[in-house]
C-alpha positions as a printed NumPy array, in Angstrom:
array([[166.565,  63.975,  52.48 ],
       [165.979,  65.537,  49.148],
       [163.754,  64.062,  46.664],
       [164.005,  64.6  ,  42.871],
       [160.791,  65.263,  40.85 ],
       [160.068,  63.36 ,  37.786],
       [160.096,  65.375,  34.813],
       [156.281,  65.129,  34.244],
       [155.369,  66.028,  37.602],
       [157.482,  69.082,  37.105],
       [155.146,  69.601,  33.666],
       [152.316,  69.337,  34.979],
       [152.86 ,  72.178,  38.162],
       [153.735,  74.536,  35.142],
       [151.07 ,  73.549,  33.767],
       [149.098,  74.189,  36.371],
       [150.345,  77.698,  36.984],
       [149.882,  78.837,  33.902],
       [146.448,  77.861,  33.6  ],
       [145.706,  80.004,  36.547],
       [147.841,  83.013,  35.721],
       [145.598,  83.025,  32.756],
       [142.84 ,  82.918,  34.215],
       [143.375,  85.816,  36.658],
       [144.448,  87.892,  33.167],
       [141.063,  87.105,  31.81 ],
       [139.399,  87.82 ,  34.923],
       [141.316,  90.926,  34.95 ],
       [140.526,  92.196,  31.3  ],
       [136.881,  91.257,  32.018],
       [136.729,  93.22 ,  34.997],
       [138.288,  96.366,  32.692],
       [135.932,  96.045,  29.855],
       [132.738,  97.985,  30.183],
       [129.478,  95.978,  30.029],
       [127.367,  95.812,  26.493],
       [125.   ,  97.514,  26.419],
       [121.516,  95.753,  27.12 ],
       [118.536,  96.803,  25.53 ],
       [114.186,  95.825,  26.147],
       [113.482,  93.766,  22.935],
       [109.988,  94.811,  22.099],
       [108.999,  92.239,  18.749],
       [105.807,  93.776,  16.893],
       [104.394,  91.543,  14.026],
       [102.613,  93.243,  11.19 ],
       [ 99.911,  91.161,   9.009],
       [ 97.018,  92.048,   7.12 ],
       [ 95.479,  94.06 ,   8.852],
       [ 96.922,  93.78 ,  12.517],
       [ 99.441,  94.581,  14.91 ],
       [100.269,  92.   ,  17.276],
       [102.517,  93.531,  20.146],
       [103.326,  93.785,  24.179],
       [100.515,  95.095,  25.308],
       [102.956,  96.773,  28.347],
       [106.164,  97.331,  28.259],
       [108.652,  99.63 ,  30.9  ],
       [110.67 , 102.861,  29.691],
       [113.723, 103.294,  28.644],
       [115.823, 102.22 ,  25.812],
       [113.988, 100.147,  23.922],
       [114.893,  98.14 ,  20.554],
       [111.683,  98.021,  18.55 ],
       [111.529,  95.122,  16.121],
       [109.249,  94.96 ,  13.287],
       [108.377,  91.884,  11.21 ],
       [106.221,  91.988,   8.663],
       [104.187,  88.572,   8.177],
       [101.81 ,  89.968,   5.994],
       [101.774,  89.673,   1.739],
       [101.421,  93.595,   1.772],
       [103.862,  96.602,   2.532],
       [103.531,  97.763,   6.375],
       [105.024,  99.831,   8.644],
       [104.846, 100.545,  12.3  ],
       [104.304, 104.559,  13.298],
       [105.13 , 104.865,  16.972],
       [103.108, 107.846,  18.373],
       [102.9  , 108.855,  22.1  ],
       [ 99.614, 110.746,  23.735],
       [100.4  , 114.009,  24.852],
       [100.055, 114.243,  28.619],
       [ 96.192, 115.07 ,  29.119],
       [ 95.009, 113.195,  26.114],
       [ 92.853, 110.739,  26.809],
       [ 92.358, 107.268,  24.042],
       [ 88.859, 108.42 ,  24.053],
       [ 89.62 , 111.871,  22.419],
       [ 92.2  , 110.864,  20.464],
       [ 89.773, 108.062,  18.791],
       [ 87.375, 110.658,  18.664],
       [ 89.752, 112.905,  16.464],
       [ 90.251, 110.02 ,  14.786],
       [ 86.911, 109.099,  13.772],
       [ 86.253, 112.598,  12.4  ],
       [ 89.296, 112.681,  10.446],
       [ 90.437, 116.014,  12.17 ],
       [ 94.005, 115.727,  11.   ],
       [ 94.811, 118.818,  12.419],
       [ 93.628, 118.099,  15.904],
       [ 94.889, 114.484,  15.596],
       [ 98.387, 116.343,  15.481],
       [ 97.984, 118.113,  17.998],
       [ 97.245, 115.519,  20.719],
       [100.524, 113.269,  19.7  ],
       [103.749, 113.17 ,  19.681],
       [105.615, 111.355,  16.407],
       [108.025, 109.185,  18.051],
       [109.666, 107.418,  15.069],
       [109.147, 103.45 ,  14.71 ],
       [110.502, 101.105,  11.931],
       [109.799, 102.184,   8.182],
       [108.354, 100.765,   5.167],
       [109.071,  96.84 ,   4.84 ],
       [108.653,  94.109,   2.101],
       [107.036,  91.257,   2.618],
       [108.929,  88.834,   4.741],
       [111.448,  92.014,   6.122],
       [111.956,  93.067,   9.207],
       [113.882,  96.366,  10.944],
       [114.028,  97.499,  14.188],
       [114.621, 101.497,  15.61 ],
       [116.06 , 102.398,  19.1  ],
       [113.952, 104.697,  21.109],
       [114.011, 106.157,  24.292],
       [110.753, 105.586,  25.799],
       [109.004, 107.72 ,  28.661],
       [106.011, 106.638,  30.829],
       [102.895, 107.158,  28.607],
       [100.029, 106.067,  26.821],
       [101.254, 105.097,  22.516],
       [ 99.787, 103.786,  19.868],
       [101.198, 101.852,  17.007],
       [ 99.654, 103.032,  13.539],
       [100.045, 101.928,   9.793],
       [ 99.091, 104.898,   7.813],
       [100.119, 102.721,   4.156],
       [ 97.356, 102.993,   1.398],
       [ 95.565, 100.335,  -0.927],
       [ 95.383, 100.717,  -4.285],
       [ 91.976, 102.651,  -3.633],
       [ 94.014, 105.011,  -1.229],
       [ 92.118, 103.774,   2.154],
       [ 95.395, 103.724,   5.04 ],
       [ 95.738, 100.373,   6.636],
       [ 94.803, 102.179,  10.354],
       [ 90.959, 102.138,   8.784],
       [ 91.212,  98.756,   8.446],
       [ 92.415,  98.066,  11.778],
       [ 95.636,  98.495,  12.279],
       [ 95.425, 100.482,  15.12 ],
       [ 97.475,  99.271,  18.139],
       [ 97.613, 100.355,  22.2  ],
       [100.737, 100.069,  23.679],
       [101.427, 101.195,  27.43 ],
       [104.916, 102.035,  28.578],
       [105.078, 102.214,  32.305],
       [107.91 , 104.245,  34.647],
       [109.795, 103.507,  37.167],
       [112.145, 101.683,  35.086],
       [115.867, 100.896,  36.408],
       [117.148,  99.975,  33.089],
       [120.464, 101.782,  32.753],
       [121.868, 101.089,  29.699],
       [123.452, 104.115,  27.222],
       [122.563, 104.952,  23.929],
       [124.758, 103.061,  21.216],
       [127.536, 105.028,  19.07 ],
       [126.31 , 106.082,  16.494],
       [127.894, 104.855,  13.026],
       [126.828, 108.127,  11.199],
       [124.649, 110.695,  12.324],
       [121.553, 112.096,  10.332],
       [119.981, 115.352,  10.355],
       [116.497, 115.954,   9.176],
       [115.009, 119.53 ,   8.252],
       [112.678, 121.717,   6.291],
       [113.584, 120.153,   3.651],
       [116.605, 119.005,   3.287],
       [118.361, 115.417,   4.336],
       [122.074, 116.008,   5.943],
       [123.705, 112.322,   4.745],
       [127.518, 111.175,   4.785],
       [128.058, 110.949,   1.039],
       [128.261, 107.404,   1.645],
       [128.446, 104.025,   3.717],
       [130.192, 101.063,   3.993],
       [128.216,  97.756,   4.363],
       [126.589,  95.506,   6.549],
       [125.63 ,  96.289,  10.244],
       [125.16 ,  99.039,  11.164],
       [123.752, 102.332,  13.694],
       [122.467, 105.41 ,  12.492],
       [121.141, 108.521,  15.031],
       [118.75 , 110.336,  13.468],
       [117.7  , 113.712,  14.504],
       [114.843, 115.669,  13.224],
       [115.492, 119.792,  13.617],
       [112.257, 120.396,  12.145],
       [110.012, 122.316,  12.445],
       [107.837, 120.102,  10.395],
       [107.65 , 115.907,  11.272],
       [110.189, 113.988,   9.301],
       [111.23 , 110.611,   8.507],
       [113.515, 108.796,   6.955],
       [112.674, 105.368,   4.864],
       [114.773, 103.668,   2.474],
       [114.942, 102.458,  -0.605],
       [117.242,  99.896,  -2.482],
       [117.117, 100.673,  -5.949],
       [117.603,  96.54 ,  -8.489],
       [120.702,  96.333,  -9.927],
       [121.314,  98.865, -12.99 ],
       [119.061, 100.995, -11.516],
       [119.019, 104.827, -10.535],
       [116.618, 107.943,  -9.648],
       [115.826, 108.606, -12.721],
       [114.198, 104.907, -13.259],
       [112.188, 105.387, -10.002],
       [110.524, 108.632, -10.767],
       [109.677, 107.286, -14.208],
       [108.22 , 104.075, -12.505],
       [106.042, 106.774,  -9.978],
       [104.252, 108.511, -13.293],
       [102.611, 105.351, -14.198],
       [103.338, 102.667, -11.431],
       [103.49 ,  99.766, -14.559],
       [105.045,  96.298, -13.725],
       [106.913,  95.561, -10.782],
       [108.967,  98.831,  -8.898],
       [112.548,  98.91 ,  -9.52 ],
       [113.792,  99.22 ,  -5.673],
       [113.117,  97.031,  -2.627],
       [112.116,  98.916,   0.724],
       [114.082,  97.894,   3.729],
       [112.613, 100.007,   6.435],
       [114.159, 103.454,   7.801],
       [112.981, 105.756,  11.024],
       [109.364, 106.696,  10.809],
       [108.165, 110.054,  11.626],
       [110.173, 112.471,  14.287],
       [108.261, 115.398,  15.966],
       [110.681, 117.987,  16.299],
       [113.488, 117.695,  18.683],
       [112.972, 113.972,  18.877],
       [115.799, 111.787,  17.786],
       [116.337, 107.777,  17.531],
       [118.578, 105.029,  16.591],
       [118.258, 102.916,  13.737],
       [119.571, 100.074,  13.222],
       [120.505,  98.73 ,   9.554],
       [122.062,  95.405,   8.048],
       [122.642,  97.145,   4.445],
       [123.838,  95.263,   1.919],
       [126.35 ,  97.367,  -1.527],
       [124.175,  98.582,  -4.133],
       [122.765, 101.833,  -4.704],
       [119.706, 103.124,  -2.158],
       [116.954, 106.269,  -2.047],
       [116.586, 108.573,   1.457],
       [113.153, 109.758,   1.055],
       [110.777, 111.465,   3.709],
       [107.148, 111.812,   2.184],
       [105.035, 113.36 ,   4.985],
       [102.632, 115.753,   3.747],
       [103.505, 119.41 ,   3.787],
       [100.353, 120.869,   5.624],
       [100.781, 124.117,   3.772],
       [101.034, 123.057,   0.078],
       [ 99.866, 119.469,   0.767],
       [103.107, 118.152,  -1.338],
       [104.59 , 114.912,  -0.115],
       [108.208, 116.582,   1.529],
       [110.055, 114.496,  -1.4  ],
       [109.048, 116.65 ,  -3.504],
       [110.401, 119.808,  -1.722],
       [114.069, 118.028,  -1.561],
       [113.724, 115.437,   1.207],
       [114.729, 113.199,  -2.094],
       [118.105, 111.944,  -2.167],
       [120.499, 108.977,  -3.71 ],
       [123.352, 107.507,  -1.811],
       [125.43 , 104.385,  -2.157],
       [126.586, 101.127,  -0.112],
       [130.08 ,  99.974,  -1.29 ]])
């Protein structure tokens, strides 16, 4: 004997099948989709006049965050201890003010760049087993760095890491070198991933600037001579200081306006800031 099916029985077993043939697309277009990347979150807080960070962490990619708690400027220098170089002789250096030899026993491996009060960046690195150190080389107004007043942090990065994850693609690519900045001529806003690369010889970093509203160059350089009233830019981090050869991510939230590229490690020859030998450049955010 047949029997006829009510009309909403026969809804609800098509219902029912098309709830699961969906779901075995989405399955399906899951399984295609490659994985997002997943990167170590290492948080470092800056404050007067402290670092407060993992004190181990494992290598590999790592997204380096820096907040900065403090009332002052700060940023976070991420160095690595040559193979061989012991903390002892490296605070020895240190406490001699060898530059020179202090140079010599590290390698620069970028970090987050100069911050406001109340900012924060972060930097993608690829980290390798090692002994590093955290350092805030940023004056007082009597021209003492912050790393004399303590801030001066150890940070071990152990091996044997099985983090797997691949580097991010890169939004625009940036090419430091004696002395010249190699910039898009300009960016679009909000979030953001820059590689930077530095090709050297000579360390180099990259810290930003945005310039106030109505503001240019010109108004900044005049503001340098005599440093009166309040500076007319904001700085919202960058990539600190890349040994040659070494490269990082950086990763930027910029808002339109108008910004300054500037790289102000000393030239050891001529002992002028490289800004001054064209690491100096204006680009804009629209």
């Amino acid at each position: 004997m047949l029997y006829k099916t009510p009309l909403s029985n026969k809804r609800s077993v098509l219902v029912i099948v098309f709830l699961a043939a969906l779901a075995l697309t989405v399955s399906a277009c899951q399984a295609l989709q490659p994985e997002q990347a997943s990167y170590q979150e290492v948080v470092v807080t800056a404050s007067e006049y402290a670092f407060d960070n993992p004190a181990e962490i494992d290598a590999g990619l790592s997204s380096i965050q820096l907040v900065n708690q403090g009332q002052e400027l700060h940023h976070a220098q991420l160095v690595r201890l040559n193979d061989g170089v012991s903390m002892d002789e490296f605070q020895a250096a240190m406490q001699a003010e060898d530059e020179e030899l202090m140079l010599s026993m590290i390698t620069l491996h970028g970090g987050v760049g100069l911050l406001a009060p109340g900012g924060s960046g972060s930097v993608l690195m690829d980290l390798k087993e090692g002994q590093y150190l955290l350092l805030d080389f940023i004056p007082d107004a009597e021209g003492v760095p912050n790393l004399a007043k303590g801030m001066v942090s150890h940070m071990v990065v152990n091996g044997g890491s099985s983090d797997t994850a691949q580097a991010p693609s890169a939004d625009a690519e940036i090419v430091l070198k004696d002395f010249n900045m190699l910039l898009p001529e300009g960016f679009s806003p909000g979030r953001q991933t820059w590689k930077v690369s530095n090709e050297g010889p000579q360390p180099h970093e990259i810290i930003l600037l945005k310039l106030a509203d109505n503001m240019s160059m010109a108004d900044m350089q005049a503001w340098g001579e005599t440093m009166d009233g309040p500076p007319p830019f904001e700085p919202v981090g960058g990539m600190q200081g890349l040994s040659q050869g070494e490269s990082g991510y950086l990763e930027l939230d910029l808002s339109p306006g108008s910004y300054i590229a500037t790289c102000d490690i000393p030239d050891p020859v001529s002992g002028h800031p490289h800004s001054e030998l064209g690491m100096l450049m204006e680009f804009s955010v629209q």
